[in-house]
DSSP file (Angstrom, degrees, kcal/mol; ACC not computed):
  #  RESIDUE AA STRUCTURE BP1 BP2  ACC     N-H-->O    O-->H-N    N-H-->O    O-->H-N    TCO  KAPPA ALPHA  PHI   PSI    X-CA   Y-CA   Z-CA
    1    1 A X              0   0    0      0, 0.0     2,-0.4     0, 0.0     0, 0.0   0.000 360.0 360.0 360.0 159.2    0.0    0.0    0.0
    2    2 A X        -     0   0    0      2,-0.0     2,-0.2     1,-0.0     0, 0.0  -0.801 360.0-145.0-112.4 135.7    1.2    3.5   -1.0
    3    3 A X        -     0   0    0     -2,-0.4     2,-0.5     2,-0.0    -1,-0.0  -0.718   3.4-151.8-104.1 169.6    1.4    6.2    1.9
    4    4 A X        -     0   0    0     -2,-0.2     2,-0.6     2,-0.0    -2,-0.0  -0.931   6.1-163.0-141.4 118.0    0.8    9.3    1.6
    5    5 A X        -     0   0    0     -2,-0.5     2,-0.5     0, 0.0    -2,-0.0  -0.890  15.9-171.1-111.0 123.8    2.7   12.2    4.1
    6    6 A X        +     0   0    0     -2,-0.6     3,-0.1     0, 0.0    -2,-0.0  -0.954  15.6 175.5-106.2 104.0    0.3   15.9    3.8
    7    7 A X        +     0   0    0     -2,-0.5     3,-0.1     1,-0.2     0, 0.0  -0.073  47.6  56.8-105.6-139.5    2.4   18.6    5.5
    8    8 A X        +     0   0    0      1,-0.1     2,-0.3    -2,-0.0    -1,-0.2   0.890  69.9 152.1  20.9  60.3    1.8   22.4    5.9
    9    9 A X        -     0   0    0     -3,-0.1     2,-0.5     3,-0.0    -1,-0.1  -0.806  41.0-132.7 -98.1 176.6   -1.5   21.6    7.4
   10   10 A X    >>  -     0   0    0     -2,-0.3     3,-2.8    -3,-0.1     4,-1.1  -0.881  24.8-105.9-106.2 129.0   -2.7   24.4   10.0
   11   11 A X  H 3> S+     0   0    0     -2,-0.5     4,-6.7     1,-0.3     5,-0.1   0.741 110.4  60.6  13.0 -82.1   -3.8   23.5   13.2
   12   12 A X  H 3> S+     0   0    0      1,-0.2     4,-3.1     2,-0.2    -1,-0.3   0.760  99.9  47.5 -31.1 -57.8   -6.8   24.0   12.8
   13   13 A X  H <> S+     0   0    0     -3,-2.8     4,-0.9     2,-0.2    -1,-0.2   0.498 108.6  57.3 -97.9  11.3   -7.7   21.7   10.2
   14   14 A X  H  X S+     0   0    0     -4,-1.1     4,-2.7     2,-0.2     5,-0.2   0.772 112.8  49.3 -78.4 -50.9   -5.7   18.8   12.1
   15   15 A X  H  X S+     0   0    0     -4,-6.7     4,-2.4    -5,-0.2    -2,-0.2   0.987 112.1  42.2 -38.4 -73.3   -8.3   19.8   14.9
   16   16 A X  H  X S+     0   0    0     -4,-3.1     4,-0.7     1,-0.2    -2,-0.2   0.845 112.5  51.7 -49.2 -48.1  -11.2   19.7   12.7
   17   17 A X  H >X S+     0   0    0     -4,-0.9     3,-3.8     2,-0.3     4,-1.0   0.953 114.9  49.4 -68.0 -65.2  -10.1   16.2   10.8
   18   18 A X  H >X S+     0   0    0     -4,-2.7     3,-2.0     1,-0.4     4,-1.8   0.924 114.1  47.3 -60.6 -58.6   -9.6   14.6   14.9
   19   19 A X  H 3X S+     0   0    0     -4,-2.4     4,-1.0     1,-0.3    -1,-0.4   0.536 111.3  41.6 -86.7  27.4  -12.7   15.7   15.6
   20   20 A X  H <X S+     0   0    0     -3,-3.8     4,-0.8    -4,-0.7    -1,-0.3   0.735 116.3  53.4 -87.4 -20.9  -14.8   14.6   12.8
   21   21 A X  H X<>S+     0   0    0     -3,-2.0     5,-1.7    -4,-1.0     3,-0.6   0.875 104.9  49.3-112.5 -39.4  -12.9   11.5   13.1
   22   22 A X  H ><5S+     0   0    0     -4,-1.8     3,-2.4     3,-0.2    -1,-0.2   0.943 110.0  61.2 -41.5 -65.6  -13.8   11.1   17.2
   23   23 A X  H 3<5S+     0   0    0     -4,-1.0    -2,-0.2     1,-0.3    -1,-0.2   0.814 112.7  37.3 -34.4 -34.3  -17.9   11.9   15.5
   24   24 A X  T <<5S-     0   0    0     -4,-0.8    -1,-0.3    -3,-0.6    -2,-0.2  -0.166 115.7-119.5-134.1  47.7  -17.3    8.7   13.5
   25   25 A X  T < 5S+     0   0    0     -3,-2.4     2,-0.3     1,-0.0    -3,-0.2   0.652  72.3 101.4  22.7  65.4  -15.7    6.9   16.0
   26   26 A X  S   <S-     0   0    0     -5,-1.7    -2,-0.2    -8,-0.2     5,-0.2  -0.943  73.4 -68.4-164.7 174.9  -12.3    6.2   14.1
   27   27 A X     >  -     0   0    0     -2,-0.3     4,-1.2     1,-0.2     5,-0.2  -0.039  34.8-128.1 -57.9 164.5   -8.8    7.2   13.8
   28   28 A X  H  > S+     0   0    0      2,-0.2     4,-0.6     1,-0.2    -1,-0.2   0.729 115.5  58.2 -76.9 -23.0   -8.1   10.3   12.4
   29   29 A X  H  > S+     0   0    0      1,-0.2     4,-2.9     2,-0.2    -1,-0.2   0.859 108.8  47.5 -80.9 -40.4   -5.8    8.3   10.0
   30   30 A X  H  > S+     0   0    0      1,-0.2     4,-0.7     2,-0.2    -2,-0.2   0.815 108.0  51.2 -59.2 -41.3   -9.0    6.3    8.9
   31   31 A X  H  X S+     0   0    0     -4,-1.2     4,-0.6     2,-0.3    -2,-0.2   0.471 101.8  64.6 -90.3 -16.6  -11.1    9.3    8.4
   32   32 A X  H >X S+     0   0    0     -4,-0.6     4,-2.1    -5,-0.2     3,-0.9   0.950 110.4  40.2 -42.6 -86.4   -8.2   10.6    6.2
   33   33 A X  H 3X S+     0   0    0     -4,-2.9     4,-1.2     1,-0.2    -2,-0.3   0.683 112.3  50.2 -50.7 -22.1   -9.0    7.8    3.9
   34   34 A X  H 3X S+     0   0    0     -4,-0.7     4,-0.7     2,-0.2    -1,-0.2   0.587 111.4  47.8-102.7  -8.3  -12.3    7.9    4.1
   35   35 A X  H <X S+     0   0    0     -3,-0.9     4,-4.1    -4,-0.6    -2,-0.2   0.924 119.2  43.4 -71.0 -53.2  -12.4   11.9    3.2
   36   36 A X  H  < S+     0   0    0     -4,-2.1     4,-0.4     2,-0.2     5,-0.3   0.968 111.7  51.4 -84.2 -68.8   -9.9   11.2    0.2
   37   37 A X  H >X S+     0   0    0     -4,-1.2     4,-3.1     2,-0.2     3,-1.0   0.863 114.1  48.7 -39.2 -52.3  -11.9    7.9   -1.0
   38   38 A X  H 3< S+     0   0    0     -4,-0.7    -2,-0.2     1,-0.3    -1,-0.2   0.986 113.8  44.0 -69.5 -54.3  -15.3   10.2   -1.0
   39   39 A X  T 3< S+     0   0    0     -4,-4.1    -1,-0.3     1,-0.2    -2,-0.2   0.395 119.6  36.5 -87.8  37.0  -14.0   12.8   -2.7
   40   40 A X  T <4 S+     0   0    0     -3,-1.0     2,-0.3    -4,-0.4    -2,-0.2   0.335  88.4 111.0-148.1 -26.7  -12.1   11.1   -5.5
   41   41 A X     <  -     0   0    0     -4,-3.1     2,-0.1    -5,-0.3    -4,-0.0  -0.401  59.8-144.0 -38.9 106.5  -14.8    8.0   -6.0
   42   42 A X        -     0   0    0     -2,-0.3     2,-0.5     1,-0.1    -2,-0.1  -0.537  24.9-103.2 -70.0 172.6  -16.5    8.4   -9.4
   43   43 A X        -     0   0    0     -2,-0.1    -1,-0.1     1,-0.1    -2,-0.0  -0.760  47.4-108.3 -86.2  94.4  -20.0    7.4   -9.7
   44   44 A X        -     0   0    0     -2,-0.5     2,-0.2     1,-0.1    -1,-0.1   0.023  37.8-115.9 -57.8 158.7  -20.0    3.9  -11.4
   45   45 A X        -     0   0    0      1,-0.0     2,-0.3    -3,-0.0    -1,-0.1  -0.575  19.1-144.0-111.9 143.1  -21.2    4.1  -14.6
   46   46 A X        -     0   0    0     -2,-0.2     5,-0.0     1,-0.1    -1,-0.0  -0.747  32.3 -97.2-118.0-178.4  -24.4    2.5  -16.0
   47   47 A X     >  -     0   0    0     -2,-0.3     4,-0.9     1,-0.1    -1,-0.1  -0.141  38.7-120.2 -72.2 159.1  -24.9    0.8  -20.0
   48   48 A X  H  > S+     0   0    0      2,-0.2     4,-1.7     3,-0.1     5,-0.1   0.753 113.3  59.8 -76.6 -32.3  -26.5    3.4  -21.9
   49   49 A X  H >> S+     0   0    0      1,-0.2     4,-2.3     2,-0.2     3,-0.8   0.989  98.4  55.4 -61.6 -48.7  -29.3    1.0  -22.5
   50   50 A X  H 34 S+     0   0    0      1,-0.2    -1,-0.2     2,-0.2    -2,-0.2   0.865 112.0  47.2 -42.4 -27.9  -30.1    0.6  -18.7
   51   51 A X  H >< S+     0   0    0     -4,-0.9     3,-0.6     1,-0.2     4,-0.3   0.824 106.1  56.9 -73.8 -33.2  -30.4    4.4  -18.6
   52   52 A X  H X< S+     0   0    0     -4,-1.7     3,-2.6    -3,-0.8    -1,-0.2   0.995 115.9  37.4 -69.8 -65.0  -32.6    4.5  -21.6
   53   53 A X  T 3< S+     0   0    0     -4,-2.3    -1,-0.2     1,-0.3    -2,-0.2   0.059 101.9  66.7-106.5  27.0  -35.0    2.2  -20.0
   54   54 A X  T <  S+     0   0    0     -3,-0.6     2,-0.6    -5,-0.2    -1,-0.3   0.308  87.7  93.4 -87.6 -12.0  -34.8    3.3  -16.8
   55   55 A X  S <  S-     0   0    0     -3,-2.6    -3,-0.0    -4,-0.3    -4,-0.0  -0.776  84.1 -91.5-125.1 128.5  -36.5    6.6  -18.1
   56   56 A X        -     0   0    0     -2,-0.6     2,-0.6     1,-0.2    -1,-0.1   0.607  23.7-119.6  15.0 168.4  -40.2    7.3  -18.1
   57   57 A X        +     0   0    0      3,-0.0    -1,-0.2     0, 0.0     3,-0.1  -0.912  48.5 156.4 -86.8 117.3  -43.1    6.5  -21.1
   58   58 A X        -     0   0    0     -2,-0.6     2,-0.3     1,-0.2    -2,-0.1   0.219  59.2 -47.2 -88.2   5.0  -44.4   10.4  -21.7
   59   59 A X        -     0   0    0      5,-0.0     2,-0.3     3,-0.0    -1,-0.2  -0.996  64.9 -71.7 157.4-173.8  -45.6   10.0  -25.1
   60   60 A X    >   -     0   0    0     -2,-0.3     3,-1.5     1,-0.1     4,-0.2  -0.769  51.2 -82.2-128.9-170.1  -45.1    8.9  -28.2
   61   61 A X  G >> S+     0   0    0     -2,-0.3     3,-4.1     1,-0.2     4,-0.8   0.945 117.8  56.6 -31.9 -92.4  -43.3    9.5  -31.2
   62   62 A X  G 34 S+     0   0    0      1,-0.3    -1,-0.2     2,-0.2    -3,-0.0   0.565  96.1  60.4  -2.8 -38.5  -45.8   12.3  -32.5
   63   63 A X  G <4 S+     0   0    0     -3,-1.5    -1,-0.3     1,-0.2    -2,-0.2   0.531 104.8  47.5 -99.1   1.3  -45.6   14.3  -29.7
   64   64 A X  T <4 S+     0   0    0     -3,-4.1    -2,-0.2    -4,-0.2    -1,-0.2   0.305  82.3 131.2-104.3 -10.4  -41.5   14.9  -30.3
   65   65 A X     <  -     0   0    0     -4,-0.8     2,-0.3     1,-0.1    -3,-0.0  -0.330  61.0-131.0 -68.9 145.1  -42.1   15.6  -33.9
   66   66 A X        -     0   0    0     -2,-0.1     2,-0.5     0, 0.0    -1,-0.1  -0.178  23.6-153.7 -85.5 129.1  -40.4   18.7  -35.1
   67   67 A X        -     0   0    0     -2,-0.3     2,-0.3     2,-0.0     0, 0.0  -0.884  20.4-111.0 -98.1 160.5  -43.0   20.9  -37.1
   68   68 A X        -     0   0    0     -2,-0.5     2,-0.3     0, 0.0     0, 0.0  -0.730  34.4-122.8 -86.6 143.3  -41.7   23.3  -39.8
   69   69 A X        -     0   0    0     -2,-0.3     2,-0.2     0, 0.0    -2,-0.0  -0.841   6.0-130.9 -75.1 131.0  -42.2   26.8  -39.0
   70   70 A X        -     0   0    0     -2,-0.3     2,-0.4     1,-0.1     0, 0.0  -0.639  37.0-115.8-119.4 131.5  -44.1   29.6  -41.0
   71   71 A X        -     0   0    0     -2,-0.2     2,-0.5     1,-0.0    -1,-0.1  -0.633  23.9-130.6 -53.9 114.5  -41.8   32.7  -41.3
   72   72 A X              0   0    0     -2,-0.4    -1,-0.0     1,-0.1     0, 0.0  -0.722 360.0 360.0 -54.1  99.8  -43.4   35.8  -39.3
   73   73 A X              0   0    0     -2,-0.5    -1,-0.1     0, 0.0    -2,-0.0   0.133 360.0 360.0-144.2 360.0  -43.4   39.0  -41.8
C-alpha cells in the first residue's frame, strides 16, 4: 500500500479532521482515507441502454415531432 505524508497543514484543520474522526468513531488516519476515497470516487457508470430504460413512457413518437415553422413578416 502506497502512503501518503500531507504537510503544511494548520492546526486547525488537524483539529477539525480529529474531531470529525472522534464523530465517527475512528482514527483520524481512517477518516483521512475515508475523506480522500469520497471525494475522489466516481460514480459507477451504468450501459447506456439501462439508462434509456430506466426513463419514463411520456408519449409517443408524435408528440416529439419537429414541425416546420411559418416565417413571421
Amino acid at each position: 500500500m502506497a502512503q501518503l505524508v500531507v504537510r503544511n497543514l494548520s492546526d486547525e484543520l488537524v483539529r477539525a479532521l480529529k474531531l470529525r474522526a472522534v464523530r465517527h468513531n475512528r482514527s483520524a488516519e481512517q477518516e483521512h482515507r475515508e475523506i480522500l476515497q469520497a471525494a475522489l470516487r466516481t460514480p459507477p457508470r451504468r450501459p447506456l441502454a439501462e439508462v434509456l430504460l430506466a426513463m419514463p413512457n411520456v408519449g409517443t413518437d408524435e408528440d416529439f415531432a419537429r414541425h416546420k415553422v411559418t416565417s413571421r413578416r
